[in-house]
C-alpha positions as CSV (number, residue, x, y, z in Angstrom):
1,X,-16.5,3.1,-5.1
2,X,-17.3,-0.8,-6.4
3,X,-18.0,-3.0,-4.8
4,X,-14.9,-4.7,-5.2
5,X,-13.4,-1.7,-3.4
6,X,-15.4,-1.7,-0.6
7,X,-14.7,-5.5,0.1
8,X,-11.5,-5.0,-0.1
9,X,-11.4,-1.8,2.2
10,X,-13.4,-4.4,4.8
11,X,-10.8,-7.3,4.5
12,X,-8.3,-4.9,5.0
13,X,-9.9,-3.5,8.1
14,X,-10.7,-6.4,9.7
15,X,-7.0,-7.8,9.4
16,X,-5.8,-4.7,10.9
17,X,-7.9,-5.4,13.8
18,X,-7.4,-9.0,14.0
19,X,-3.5,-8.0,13.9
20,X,-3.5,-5.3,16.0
21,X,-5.9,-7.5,18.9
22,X,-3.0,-10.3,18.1
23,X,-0.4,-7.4,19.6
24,X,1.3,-7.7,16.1
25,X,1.8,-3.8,15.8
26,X,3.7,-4.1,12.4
27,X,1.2,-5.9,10.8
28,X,-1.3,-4.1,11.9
29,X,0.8,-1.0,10.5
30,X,0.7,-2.7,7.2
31,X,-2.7,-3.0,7.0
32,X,-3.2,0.4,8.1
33,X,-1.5,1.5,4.9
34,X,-2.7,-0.6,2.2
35,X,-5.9,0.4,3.5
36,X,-5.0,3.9,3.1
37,X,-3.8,2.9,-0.7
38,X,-7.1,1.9,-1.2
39,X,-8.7,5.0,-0.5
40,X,-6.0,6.7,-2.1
41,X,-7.2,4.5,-5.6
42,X,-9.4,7.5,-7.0
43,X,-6.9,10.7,-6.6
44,X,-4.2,8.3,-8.6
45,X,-7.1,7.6,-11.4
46,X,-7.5,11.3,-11.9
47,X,-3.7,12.3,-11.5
48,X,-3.0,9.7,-14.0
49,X,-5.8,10.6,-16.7
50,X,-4.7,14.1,-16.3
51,X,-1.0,12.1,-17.6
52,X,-2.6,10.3,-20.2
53,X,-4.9,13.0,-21.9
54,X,-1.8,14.9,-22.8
55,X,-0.9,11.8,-25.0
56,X,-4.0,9.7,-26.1
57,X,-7.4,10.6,-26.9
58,X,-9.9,10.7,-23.5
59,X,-11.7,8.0,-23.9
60,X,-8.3,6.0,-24.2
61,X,-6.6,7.7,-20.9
62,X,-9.2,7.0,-18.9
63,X,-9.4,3.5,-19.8
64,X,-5.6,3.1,-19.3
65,X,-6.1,5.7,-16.2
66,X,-8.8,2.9,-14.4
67,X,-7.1,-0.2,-15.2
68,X,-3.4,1.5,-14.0
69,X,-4.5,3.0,-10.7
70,X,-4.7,0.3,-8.5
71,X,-1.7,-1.0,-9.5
72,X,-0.3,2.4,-9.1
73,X,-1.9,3.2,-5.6
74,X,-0.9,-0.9,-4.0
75,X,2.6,-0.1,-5.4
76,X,2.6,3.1,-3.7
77,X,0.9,1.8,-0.4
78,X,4.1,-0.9,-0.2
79,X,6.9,1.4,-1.1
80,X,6.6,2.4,3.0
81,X,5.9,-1.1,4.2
82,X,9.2,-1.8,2.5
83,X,11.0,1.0,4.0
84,X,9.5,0.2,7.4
85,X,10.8,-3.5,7.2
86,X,14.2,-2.5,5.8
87,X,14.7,-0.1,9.5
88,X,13.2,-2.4,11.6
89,X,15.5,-5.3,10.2
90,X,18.5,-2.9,10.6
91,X,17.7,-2.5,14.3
92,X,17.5,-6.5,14.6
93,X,20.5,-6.8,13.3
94,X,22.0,-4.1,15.2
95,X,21.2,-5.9,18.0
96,X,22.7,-8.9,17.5
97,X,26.2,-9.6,18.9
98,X,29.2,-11.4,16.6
99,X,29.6,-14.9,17.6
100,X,33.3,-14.5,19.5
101,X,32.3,-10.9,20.7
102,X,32.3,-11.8,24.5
């Protein structure tokens, strides 16, 4: 891991904590799973060098492969946080009465 990565693995940490002693549990659930994107960085380099080889030279896959996977992994880290938000904002809605409904 760089350095980069592990500074950014201890921001994340700390704002779950920070969120999660706040009592702001869906926060804290996002930062749970960015932080698990993070880790996640490495297995989607390989997966995607093991893509690119079958196309470009090595040394050109794993160049694309490093500069793609953390874009890759944070994408895939918010794909849930969106599909949390979207059922938690069904429920809120859900809840809510039409005005003229009493």
């Amino acid at each position: 891991m760089t350095t980069e990565t592990v500074v950014l693995l201890l921001a994340c940490m700390a704002l779950r904590l920070r969120s999660r002693a706040a009592g702001e549990d869906h926060a804290a659930t996002d930062w749970a799973i960015l932080e698990s994107a993070i880790f996640a960085t490495p297995v989607v380099c390989l997966a995607l060098f093991g893509i690119y080889a079958l196309f470009w030279p090595a040394a050109m896959a794993f160049y694309c492969a490093v500069l793609a996977a953390p874009v890759v992994a944070l994408s895939m880290g918010y794909f849930p946080i969106a599909l949390l938000r979207r059922s938690h904002a069904d429920k809120a809605v859900g809840a809510v009465q039409p005005v003229g409904a009493m």
